[in-house]
C-alpha positions in Angstrom: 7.2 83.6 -51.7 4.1 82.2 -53.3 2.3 85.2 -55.7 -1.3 85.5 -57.1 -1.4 86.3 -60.7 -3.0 89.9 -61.4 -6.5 88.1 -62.6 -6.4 85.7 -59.8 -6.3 89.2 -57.7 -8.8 91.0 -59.2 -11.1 88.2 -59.4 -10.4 87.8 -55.4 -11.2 91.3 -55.0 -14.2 91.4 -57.0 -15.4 88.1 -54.8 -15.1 90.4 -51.2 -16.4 93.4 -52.8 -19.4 91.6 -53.9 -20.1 88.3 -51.5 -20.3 88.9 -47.8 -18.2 91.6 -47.4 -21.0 93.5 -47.0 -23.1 91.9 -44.6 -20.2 92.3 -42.0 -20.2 95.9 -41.6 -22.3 97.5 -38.9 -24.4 100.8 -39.7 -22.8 103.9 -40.7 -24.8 106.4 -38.0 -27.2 106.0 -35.4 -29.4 108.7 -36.7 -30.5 106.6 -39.5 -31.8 103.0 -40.2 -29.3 100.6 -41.9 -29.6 100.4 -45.6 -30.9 96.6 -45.6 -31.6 96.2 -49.5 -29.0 94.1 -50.0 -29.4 91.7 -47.1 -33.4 91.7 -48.1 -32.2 90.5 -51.8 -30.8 87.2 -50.1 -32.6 86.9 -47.0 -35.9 85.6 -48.4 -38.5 83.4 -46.4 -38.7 80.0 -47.6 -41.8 78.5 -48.8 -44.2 76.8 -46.6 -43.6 73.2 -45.7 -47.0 72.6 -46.1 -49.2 73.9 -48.5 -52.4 76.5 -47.2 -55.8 74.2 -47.5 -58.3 76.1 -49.6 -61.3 76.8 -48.4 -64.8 76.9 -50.2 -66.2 80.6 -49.3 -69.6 79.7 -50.1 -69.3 77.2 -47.6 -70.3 77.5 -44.2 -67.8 75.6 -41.8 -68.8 74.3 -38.5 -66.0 74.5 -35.6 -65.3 71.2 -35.9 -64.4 71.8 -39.5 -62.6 74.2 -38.7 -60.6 72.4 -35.6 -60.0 69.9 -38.3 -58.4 72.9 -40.7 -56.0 73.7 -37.8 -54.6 70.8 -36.4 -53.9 69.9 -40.0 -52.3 73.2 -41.1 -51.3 74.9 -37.8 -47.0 75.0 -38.3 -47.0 74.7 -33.8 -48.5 71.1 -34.6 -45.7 70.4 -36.8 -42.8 71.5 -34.2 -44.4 69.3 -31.4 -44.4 66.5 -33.7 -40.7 66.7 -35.0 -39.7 67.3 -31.5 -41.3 64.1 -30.4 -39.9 62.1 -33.4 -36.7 62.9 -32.1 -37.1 62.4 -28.7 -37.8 58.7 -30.5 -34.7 58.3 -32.2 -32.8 59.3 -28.9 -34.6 55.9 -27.8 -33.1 54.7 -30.6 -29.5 56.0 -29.8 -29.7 54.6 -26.2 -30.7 51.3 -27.7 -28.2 50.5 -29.3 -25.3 50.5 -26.7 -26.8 47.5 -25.8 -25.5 45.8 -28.5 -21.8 45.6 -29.3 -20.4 47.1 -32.2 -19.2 45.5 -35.3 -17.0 47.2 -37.6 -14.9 46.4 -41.0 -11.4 47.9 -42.2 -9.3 47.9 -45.2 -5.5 49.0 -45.1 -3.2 49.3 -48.1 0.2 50.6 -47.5 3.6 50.3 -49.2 7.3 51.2 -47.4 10.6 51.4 -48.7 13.6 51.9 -46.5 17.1 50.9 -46.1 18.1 47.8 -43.4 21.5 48.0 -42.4 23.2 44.3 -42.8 26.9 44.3 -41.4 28.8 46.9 -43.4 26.2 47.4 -46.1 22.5 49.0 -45.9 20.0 47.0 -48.3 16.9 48.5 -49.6 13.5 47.0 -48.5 9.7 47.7 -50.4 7.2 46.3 -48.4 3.5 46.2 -50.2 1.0 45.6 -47.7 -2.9 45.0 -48.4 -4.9 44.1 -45.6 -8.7 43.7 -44.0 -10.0 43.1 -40.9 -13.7 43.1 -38.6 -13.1 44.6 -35.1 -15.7 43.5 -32.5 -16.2 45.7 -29.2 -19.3 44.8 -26.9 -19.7 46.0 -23.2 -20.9 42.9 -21.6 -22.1 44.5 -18.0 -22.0 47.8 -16.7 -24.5 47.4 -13.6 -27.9 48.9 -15.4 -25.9 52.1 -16.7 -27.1 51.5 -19.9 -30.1 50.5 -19.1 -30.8 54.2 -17.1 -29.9 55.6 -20.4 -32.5 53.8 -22.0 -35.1 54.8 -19.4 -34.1 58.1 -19.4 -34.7 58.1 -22.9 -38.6 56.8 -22.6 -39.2 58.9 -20.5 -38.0 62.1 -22.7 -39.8 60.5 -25.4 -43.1 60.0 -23.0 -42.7 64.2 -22.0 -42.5 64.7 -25.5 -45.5 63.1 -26.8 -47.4 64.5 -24.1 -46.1 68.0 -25.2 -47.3 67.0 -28.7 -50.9 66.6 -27.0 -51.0 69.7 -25.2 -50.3 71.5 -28.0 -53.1 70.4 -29.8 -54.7 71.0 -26.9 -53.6 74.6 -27.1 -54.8 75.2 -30.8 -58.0 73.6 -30.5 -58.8 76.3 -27.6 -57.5 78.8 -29.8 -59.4 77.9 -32.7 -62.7 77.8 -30.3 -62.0 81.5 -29.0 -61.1 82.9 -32.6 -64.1 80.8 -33.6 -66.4 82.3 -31.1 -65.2 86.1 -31.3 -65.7 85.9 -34.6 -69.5 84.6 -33.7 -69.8 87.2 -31.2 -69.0 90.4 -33.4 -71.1 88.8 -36.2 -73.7 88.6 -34.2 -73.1 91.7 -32.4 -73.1 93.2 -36.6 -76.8 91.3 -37.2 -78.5 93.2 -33.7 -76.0 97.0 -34.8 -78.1 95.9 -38.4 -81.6 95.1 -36.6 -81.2 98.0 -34.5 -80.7 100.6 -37.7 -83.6 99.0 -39.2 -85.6 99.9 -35.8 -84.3 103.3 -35.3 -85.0 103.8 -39.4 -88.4 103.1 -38.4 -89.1 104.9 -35.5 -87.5 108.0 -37.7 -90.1 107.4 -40.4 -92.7 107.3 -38.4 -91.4 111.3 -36.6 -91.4 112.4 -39.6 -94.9 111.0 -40.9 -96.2 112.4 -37.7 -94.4 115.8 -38.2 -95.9 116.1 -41.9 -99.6 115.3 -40.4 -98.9 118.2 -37.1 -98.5 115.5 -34.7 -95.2 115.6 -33.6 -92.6 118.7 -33.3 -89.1 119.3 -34.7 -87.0 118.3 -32.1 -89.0 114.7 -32.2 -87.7 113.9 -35.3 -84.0 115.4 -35.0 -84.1 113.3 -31.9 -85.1 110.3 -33.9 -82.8 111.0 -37.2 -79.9 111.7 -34.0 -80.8 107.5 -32.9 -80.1 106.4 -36.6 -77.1 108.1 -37.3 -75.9 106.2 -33.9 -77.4 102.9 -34.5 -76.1 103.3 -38.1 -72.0 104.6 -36.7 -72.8 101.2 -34.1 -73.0 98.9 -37.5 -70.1 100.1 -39.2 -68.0 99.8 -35.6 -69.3 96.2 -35.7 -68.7 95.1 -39.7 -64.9 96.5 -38.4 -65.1 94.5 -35.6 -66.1 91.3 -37.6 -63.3 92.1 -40.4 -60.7 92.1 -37.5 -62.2 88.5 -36.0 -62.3 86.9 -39.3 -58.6 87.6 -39.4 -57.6 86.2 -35.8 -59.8 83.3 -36.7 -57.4 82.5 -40.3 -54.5 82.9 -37.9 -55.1 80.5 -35.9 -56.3 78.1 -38.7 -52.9 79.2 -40.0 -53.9 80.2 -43.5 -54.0 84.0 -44.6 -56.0 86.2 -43.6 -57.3 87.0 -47.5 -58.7 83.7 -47.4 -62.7 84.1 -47.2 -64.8 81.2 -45.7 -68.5 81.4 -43.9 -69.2 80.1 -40.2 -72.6 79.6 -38.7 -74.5 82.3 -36.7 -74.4 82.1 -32.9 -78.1 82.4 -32.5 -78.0 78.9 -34.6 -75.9 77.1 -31.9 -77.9 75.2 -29.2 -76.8 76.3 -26.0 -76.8 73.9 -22.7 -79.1 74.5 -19.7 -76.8 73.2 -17.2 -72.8 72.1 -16.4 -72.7 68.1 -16.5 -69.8 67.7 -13.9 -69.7 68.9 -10.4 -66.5 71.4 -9.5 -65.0 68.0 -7.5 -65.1 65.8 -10.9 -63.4 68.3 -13.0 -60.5 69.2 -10.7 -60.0 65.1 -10.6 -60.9 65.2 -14.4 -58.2 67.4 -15.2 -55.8 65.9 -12.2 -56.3 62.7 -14.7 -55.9 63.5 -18.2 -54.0 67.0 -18.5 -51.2 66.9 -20.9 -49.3 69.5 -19.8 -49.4 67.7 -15.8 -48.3 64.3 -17.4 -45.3 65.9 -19.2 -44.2 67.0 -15.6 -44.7 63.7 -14.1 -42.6 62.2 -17.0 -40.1 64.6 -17.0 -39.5 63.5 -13.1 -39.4 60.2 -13.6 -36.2 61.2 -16.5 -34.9 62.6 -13.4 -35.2 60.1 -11.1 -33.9 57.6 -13.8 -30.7 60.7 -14.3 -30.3 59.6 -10.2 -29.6 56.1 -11.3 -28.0 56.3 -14.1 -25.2 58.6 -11.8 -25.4 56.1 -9.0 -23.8 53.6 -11.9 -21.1 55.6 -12.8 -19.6 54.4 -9.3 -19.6 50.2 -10.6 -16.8 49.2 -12.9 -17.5 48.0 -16.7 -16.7 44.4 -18.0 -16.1 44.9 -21.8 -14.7 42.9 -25.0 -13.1 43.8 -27.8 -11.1 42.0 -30.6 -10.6 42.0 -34.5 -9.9 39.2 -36.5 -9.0 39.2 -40.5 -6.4 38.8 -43.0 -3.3 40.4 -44.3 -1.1 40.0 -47.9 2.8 40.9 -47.9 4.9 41.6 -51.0 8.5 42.3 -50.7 11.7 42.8 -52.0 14.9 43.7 -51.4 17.3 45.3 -53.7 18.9 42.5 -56.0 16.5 39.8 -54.5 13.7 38.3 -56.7 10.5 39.5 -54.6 8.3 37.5 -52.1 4.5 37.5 -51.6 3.9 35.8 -48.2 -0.2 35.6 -47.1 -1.4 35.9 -43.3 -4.7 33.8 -42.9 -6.3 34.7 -39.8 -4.6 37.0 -37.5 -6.5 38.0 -34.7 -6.3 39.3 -31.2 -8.6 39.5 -28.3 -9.3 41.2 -24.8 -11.6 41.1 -21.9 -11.9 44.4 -20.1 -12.4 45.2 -16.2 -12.0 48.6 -15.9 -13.1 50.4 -12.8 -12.7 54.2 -12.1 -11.1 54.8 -8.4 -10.7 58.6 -8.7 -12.0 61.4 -10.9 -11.6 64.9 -8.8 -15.4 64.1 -7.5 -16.8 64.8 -10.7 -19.5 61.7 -10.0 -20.0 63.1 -7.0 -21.0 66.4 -8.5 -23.3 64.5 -11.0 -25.1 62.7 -8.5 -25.5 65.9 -6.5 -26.9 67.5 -9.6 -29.5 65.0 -10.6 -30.7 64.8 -6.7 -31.1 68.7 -7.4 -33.2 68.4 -10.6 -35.2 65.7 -9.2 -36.1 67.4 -6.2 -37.4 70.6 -9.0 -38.9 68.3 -11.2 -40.9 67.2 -7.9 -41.4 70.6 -7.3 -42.5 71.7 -10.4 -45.1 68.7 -10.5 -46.7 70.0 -6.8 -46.7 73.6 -8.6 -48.5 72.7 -11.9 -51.0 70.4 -9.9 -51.9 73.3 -7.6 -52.1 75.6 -10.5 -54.6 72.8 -12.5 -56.7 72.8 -9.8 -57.2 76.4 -9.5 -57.7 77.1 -13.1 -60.5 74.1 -13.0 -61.7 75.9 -10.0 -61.8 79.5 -11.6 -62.9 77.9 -15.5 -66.0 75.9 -13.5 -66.4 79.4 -11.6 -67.0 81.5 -14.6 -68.7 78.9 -16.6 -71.4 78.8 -14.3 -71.6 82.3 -14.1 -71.7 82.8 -18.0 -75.0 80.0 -17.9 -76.7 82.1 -15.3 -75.9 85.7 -17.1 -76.9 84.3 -20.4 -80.5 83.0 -19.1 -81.1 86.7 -17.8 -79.5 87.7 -21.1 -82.6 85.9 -22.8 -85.5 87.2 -20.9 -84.1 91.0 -20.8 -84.1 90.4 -24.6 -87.8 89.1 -24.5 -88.6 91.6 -22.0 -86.9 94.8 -23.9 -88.6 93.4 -27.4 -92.0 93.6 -25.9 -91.7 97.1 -24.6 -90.4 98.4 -27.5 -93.1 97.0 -29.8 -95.6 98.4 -27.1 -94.1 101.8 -27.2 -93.9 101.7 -31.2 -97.7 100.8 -31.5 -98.8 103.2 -28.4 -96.7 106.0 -30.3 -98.1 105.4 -33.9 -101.7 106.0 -32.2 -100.7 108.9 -30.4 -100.5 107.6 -26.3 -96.5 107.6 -25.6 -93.8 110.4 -26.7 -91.1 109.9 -28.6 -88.7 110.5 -25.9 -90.6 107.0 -24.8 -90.2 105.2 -28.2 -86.5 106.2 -28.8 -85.9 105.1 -24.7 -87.6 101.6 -25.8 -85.3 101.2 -29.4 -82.2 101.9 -27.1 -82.9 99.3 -24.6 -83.8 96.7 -27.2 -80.7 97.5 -28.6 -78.5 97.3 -25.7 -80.5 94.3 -24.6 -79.7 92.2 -28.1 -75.8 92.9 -27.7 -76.0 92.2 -24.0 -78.0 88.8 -25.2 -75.4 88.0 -28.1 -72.5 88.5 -25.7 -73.6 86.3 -22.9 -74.2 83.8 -25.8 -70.6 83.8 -26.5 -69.2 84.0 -22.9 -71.2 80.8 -22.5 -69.7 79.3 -24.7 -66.7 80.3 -24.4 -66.6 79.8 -20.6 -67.5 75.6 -21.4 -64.6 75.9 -24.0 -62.0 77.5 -21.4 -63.6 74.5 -18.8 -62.9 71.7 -21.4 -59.5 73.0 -22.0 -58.6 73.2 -18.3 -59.9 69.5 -17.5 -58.2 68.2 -20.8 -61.5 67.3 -22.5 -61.0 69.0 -25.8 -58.5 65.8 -26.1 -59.9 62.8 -24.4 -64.0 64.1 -24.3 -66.1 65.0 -27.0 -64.7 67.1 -29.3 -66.3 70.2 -30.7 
């Protein structure tokens, strides 16, 4: 019976007690959370793979800056692309059973034993040293192979399509983070305008009070619309705080980092939608990522049909080695021998042809006609679904240009009534009720103008994504 020396035990114990031990037991209760200091101490998260850009934050960045920012730093970018360089080397793998296979060997060995000569058993060492290249090539399997290698492609082709559609996916991202963030600074410039207005109009109550023109309740009224307008401007710097956030989250950087982006009333909006509804369904039929993954995914499966088809032809294969070999010997009271093998080799040609194997090609074939017929389904599923998100994007987008264009003249409209009512107040011909009504709709009409800004654009952005032309149109 083997034994452990008393250090080796303690040592042993001290190991359990202190390694893993404790990561294996479960919580104590279920009243109370687990204790998870320790697991915290050596559970840490790695560093980045890539390190956070840094940003100038006196600069102000465009969206296509920005865009930029994102596809470089975004970590989703990165998993697409690995996934698609391995979807290459599986090209790779296939390949390669095209070729035959060439491999070396070395032996040494050395064998003593005792032959038995007539009456008396002799003792024999044997010293071997040996090397030797082994050659095995499959000459023709009936495009088995080949399916492999098409299969392959194709996974690759899916892969790199996924790779665009994530970019795809981030650009639209960064547009809508870039955009809210737009909107609720804008929204924070008209709360800030609006103060300023209801500051004024609650100046001039109180002048009017001090000179007997105006009564009591006129100026609580108007003090009343500037602590609103001014509880409106902190709800919308919050607002912005919370945008500017989403926005470095989608950039992938942290949300400390502090950067500048234009104003939304600097942005040049279009008057009209270039495409009809017809040409972006066929735009988007055309160049969608996410539609072309589907279609190369089935033709993998289609290629999986063929590829099963061949496991029913036999295989023609070769294989052989060829090398050398060096003998010493010697047997007990015999002066020893050293005998040298130049150029053994063997060689074999292969027809081997599978009559029977409990139907499992059977069952193979069966299951790629199964996924072949989905993957046909799913393409006729994502095309009807492209086509309706076109349909509904194109829908909305046109509605956003033709709420935006009222948007403008209620602005221009509610401006000049409120400057009207101002002026006709200061000289004594409209009440303040009048005045305070005219600050309110000026105010409701510059959020109502700022928003229908950003649907606007946001609507083209959710139309470009849907037809694929953040990718293969003009970019932001």
């Amino acid at each position: 019976m083997f034994r452990f020396p008393g250090r080796t035990l303690i040592l042993l114990f001290v190991l359990v007690g202190n390694g893993s031990g404790w990561a294996q037991q479960a919580p104590s209760v279920a009243s109370r959370p687990w204790d998870a200091s320790q697991a915290k101490q050596s559970l840490k998260a790695p560093p980045r793979l890539a390190p956070a850009p840094i940003l100038d934050p006196a600069k102000i960045y465009t969206l296509s800056e920005l865009v930029n920012i994102a596809e470089e730093n975004n970590p989703d970018t990165r998993v697409a692309w690995e996934n698609a360089k391995g979807r290459a080397a599986d090209v790779g793998i296939a390949q390669s059973t095209l070729y035959p296979t060439l491999a070396a060997a070395a032996l040494a060995e050395t064998n003593r034993f005792d032959i038995l000569f007539d009456t008396t058993y002799f003792r024999q060492t044997l010293d071997t040293g040996s090397g030797a290249f082994s050659l095995d090539y499959i000459i023709f399997d009936f495009g088995r192979r080949s399916q492999q290698v098409s299969i392959s492609r194709n996974n690759l082709l899916a892969a790199n399509f996924q790779f665009n559609d994530t970019h795809r996916r981030i650009i639209f991202q960064v547009m809508q983070a870039y955009y809210r963030l737009l909107d609720t600074k804008g929204l924070q410039d008209a709360a800030d305008a609006n103060l300023k207005n209801a500051q004024t109009v609650q100046q001039a109550a109180e002048a009017r009070l001090q000179n007997g023109l105006a009564t009591l309740p006129d100026v609580l009224e108007a003090r009343s619309a500037a602590a609103q307008a001014d509880y409106d401007l902190q709800a919308a710097i919050g607002a912005t705080e919370i945008a500017h956030g989403d926005l470095a989250m989608a950039l992938g950087i942290s949300p400390l980092t502090q950067f500048q982006v234009e104003s939304i009333q600097s942005i040049n909006l279009p008057g009209s939608i270039d495409d009809t509804v017809e040409a972006s369904i066929d735009k988007a039929l055309a160049q969608r990522p996410d539609l072309m993954q589907r279609v190369a995914q089935l033709r993998a499966a289609g290629a999986e049909v063929k590829a099963a088809r061949r496991n029913y032809s036999p295989t023609l294969s070769f294989d052989g080695t060829a090398g050398f070999s060096r003998i010493y010997g010697q047997q007990l009271g015999s002066p020893p021998v050293y005998s040298p093998t130049l150029g053994p080799w063997d060689a074999r040609l292969t027809l081997s042809w599978t009559l029977f194997d409990g139907l499992a090609r059977e069952n193979r074939l069966a299951q790629a006609h199964a996924d072949q017929k989905q993957a046909a389904a799913a393409v006729d599923s994502i095309r009807d679904q492209v086509e309706n998100e076109v349909w509904a994007a194109y829908s909305n987008a046109r509605t956003a240009l033709r709420e935006q264009k009222a948007a403008a003249a209620l602005l221009e409209s509610a401006t000049e009534s409120y400057n009207a009512a101002l002026e006709s107040y200061n000289y004594g011909v409209r009440s303040q009720i009048d005045v305070v009504s005219a600050q309110r709709t000026l105010a409701d009409a510059r959020s109502t103008d700022v928003t229908a800004r950003t649907q606007l654009l946001t609507g083209l952005a959710a139309l470009a994504y849907q037809t694929g032309d953040l990718l293969y149109g003009k970019r932001p």
